[in-house]
N, CA, C and O of each residue as an XYZ file, in Angstrom:
432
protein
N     -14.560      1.296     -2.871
C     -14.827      1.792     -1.533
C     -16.005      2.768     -1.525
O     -16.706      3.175     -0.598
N     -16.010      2.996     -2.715
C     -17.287      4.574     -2.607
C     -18.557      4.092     -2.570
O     -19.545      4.769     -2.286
N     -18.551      2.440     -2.971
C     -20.188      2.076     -3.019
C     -20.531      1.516     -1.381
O     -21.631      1.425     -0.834
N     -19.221      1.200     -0.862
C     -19.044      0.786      0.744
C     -19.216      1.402      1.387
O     -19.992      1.014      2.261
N     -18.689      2.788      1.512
C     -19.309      3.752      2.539
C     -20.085      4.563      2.256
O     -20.250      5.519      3.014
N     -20.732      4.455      1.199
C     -22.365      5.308      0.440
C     -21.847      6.838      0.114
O     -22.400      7.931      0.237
N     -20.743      6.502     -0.285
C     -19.969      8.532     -0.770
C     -20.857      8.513     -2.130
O     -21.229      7.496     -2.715
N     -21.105      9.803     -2.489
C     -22.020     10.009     -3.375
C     -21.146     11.002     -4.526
O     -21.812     11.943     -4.959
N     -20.030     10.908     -4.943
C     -19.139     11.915     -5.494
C     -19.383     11.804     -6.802
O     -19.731     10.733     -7.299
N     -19.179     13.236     -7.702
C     -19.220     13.309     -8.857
C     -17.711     12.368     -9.655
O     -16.740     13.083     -9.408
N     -17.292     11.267    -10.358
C     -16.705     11.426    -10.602
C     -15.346     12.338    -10.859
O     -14.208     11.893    -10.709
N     -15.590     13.390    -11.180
C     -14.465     14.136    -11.582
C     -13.997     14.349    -10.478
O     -12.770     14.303    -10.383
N     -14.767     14.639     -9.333
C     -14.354     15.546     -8.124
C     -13.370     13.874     -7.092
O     -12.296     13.854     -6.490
N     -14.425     12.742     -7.351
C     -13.536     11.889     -6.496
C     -12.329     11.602     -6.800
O     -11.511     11.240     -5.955
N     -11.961     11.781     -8.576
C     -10.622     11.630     -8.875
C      -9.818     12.181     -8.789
O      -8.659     11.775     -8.706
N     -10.395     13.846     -8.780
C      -9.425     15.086     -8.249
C      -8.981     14.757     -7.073
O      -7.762     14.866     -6.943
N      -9.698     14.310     -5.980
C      -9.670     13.856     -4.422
C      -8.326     13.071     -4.163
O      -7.343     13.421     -3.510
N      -8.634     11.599     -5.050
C      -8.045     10.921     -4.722
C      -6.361     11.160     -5.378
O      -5.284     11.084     -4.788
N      -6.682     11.479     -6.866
C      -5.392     11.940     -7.509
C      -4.137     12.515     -6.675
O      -2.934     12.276     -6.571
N      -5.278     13.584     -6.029
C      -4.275     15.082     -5.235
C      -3.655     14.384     -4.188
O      -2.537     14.743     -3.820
N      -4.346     13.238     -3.545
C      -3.816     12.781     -2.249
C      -2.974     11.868     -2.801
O      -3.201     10.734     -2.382
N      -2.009     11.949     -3.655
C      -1.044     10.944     -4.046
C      -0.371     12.041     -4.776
O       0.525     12.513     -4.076
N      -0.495     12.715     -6.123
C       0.342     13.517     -6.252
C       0.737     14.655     -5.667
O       1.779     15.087     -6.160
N       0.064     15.633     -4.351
C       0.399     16.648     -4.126
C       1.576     16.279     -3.166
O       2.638     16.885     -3.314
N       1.439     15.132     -1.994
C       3.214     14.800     -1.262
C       3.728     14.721     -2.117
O       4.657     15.529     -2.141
N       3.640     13.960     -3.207
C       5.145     13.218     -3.845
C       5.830     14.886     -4.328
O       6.979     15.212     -4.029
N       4.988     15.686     -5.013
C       5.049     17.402     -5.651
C       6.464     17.702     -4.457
O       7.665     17.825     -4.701
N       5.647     17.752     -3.016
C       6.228     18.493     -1.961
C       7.726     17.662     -1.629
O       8.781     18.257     -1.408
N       7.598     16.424     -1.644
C       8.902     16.121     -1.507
C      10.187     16.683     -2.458
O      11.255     17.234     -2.192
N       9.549     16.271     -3.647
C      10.066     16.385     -4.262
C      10.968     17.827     -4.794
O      12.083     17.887     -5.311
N      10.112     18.797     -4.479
C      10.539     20.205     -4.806
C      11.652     20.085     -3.149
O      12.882     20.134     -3.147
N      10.935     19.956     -2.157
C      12.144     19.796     -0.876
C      13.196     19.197     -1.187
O      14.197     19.850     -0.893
N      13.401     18.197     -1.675
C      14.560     16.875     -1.689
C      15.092     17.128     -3.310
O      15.686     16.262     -3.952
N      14.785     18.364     -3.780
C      15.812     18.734     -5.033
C      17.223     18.297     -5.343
O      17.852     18.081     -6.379
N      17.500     18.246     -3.965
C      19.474     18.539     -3.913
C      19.975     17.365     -5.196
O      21.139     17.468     -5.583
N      19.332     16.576     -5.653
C      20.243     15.811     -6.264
C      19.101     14.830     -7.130
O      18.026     14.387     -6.727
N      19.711     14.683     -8.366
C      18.607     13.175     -8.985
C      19.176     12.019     -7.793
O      18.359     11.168     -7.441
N      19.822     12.006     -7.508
C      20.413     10.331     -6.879
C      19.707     10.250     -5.359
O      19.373      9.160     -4.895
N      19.549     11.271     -4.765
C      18.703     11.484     -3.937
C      17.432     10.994     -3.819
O      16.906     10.303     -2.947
N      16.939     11.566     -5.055
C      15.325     11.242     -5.248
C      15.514      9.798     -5.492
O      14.602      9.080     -5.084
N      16.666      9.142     -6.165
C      16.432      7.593     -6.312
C      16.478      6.703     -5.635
O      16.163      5.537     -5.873
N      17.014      7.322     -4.401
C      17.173      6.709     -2.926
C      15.873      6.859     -1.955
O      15.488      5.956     -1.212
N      15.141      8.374     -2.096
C      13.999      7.868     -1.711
C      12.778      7.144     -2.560
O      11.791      6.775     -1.923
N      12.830      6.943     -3.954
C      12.242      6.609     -4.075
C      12.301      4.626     -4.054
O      11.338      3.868     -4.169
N      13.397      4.354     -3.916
C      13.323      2.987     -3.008
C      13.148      2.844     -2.123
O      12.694      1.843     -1.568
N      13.417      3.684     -1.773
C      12.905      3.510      0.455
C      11.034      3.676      0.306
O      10.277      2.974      0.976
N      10.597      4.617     -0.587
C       9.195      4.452     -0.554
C       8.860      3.152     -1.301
O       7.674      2.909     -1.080
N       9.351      2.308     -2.016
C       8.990      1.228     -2.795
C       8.967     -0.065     -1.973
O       8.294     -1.056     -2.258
N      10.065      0.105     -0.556
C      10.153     -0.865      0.512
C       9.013     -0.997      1.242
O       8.409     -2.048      1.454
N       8.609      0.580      1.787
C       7.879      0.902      2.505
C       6.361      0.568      1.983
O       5.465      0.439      2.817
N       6.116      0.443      0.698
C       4.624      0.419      0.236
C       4.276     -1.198      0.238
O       3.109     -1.568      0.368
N       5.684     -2.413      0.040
C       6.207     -3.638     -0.695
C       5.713     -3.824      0.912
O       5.203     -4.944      0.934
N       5.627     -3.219      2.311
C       5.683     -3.438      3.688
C       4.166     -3.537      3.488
O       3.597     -4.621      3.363
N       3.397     -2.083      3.458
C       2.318     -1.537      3.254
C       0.893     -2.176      2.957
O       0.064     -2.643      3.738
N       0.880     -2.056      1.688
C       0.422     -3.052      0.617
C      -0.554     -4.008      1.373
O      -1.552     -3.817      2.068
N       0.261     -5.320      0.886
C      -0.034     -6.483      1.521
C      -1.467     -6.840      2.784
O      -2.402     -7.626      2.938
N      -0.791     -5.603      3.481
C      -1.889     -5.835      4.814
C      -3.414     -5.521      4.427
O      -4.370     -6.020      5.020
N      -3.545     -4.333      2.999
C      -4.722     -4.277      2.613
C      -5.360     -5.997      1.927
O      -6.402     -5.981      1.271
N      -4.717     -7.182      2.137
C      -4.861     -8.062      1.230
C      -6.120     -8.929      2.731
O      -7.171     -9.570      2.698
N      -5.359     -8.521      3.628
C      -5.973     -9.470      5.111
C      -7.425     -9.030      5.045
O      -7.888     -7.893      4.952
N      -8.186    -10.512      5.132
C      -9.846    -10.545      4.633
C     -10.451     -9.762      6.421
O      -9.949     -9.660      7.541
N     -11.595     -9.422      5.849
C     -12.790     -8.633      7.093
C     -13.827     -9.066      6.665
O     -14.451     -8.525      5.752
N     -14.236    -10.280      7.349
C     -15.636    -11.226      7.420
C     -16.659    -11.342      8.313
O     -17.365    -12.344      8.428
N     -16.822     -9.639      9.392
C     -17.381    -10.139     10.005
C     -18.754     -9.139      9.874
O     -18.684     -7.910      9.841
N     -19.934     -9.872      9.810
C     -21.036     -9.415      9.400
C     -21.572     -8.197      9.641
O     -22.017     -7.433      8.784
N     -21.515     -7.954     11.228
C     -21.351     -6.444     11.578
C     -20.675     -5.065     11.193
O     -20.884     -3.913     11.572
N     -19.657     -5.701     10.167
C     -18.596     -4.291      9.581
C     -18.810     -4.473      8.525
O     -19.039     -3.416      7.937
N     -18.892     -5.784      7.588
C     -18.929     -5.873      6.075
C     -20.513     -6.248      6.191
O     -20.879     -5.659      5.174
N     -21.264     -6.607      6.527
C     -22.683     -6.638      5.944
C     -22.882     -7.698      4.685
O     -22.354     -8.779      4.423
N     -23.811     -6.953      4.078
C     -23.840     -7.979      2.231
C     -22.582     -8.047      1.844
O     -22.518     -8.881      0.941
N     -21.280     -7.471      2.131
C     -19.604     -8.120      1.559
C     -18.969     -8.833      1.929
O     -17.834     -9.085      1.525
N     -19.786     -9.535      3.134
C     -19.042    -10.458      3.996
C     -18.519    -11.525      2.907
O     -19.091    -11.692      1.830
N     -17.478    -12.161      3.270
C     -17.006    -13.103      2.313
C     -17.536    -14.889      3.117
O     -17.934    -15.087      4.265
N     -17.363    -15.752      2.161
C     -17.358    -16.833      2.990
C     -16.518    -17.705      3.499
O     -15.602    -17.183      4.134
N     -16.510    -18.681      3.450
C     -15.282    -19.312      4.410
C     -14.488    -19.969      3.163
O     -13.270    -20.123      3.255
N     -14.993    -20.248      2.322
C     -13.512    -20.928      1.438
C     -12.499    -19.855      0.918
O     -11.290    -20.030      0.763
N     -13.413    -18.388      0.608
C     -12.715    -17.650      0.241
C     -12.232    -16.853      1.114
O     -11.218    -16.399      0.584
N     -12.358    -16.349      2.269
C     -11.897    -16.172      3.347
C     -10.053    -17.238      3.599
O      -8.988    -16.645      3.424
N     -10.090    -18.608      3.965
C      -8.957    -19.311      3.953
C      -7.958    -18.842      2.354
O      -6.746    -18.632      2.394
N      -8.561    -18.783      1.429
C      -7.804    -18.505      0.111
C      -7.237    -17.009      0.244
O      -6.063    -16.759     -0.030
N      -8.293    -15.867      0.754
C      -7.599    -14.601      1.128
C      -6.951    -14.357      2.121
O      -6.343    -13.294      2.245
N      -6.954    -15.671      3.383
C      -5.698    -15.464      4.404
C      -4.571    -15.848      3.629
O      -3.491    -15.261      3.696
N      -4.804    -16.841      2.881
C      -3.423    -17.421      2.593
C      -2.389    -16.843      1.620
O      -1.163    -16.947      1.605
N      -3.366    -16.114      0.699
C      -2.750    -15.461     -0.306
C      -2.039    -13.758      0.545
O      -1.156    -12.981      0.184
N      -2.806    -13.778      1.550
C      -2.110    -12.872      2.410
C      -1.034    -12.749      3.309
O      -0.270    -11.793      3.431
N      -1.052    -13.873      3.962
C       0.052    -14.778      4.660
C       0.917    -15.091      3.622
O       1.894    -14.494      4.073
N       1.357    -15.622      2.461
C       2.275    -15.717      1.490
C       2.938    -14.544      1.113
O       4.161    -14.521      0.976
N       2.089    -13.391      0.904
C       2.981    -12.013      0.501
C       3.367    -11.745      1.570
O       4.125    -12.702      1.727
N       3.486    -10.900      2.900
C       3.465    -10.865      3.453
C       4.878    -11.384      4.430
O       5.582    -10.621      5.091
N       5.027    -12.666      4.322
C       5.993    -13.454      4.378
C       6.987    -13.057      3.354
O       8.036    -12.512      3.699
N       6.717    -13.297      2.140
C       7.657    -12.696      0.907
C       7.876    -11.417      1.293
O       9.051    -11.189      1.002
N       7.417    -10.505      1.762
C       7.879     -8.587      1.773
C       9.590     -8.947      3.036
O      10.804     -8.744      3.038
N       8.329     -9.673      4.040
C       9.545     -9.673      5.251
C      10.660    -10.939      4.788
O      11.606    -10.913      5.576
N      10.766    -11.654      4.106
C      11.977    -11.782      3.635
C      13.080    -11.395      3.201
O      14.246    -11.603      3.535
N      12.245    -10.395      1.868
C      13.342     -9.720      1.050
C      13.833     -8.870      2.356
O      14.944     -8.925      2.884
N      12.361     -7.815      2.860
C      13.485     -6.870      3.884
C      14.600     -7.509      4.612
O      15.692     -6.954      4.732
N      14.337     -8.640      5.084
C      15.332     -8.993      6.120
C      16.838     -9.315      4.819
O      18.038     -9.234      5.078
N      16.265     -9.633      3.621
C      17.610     -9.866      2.796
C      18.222     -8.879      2.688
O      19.355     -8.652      3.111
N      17.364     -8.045      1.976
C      18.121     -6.435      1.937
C      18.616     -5.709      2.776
O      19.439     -4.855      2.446
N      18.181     -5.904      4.205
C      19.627     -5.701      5.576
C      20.563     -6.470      5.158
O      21.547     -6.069      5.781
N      20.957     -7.501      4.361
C      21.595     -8.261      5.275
C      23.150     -8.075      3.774
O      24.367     -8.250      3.823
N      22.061     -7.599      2.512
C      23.233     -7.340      0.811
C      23.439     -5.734      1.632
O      23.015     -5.148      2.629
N      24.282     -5.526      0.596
C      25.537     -3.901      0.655
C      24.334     -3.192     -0.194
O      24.273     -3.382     -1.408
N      23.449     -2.431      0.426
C      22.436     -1.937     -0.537
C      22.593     -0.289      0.073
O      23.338      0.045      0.994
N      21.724      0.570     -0.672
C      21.626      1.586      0.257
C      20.404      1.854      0.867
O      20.019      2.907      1.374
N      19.585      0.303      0.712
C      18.504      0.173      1.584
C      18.958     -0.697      2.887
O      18.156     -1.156      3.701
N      20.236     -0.835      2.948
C      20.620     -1.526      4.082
C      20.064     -0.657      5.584
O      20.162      0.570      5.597
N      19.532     -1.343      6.714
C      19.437      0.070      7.973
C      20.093     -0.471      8.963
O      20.257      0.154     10.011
């Protein structure tokens, strides 16, 4: 992404960046949501649902010349990155709908 939107970062500093913005929530939850290990193992499946949701949608292609420029993709690979997107996608909302449906404590 950094050569996409022309960020000019020192290494060290973009990894500090990006690092912090992933470990400093998980830090904060985590010191909040102390009360229990079994706790934390419960959210940390509910965040594993939620990313398994997430995810995926970064997979859906952006081909259009005006936003991607020289990254535009072309059309065979374009149909291969809908499809491979449309397949997961489909697979996430399955399982969720399975996992309502088993005795889980991701049931909602």
């Amino acid at each position: 992404m950094g050569g996409f939107l022309n960020l000019r970062l020192k290494k060290w500093l973009r990894a500090l960046i990006t690092r912090s913005c992933a470990i400093v929530p998980t830090m904060i939850v985590a010191l909040v949501f102390n009360k229990s290990e079994a706790s934390l193992d419960v959210l940390n499946e509910w965040l594993n649902v939620l990313q398994s949701i997430q995810i995926p949608f970064a997979l859906i292609p952006v081909s259009k010349e005006e936003i991607m420029g020289d990254f535009k993709i072309g059309p065979t690979l374009k149909k291969i990155a809908w499809s491979v997107a449309a397949l997961v996608i489909v697979i996430n909302g399955y399982l969720l709908l399975d996992g309502r449906s088993t005795d889980s404590c991701l049931a909602l």
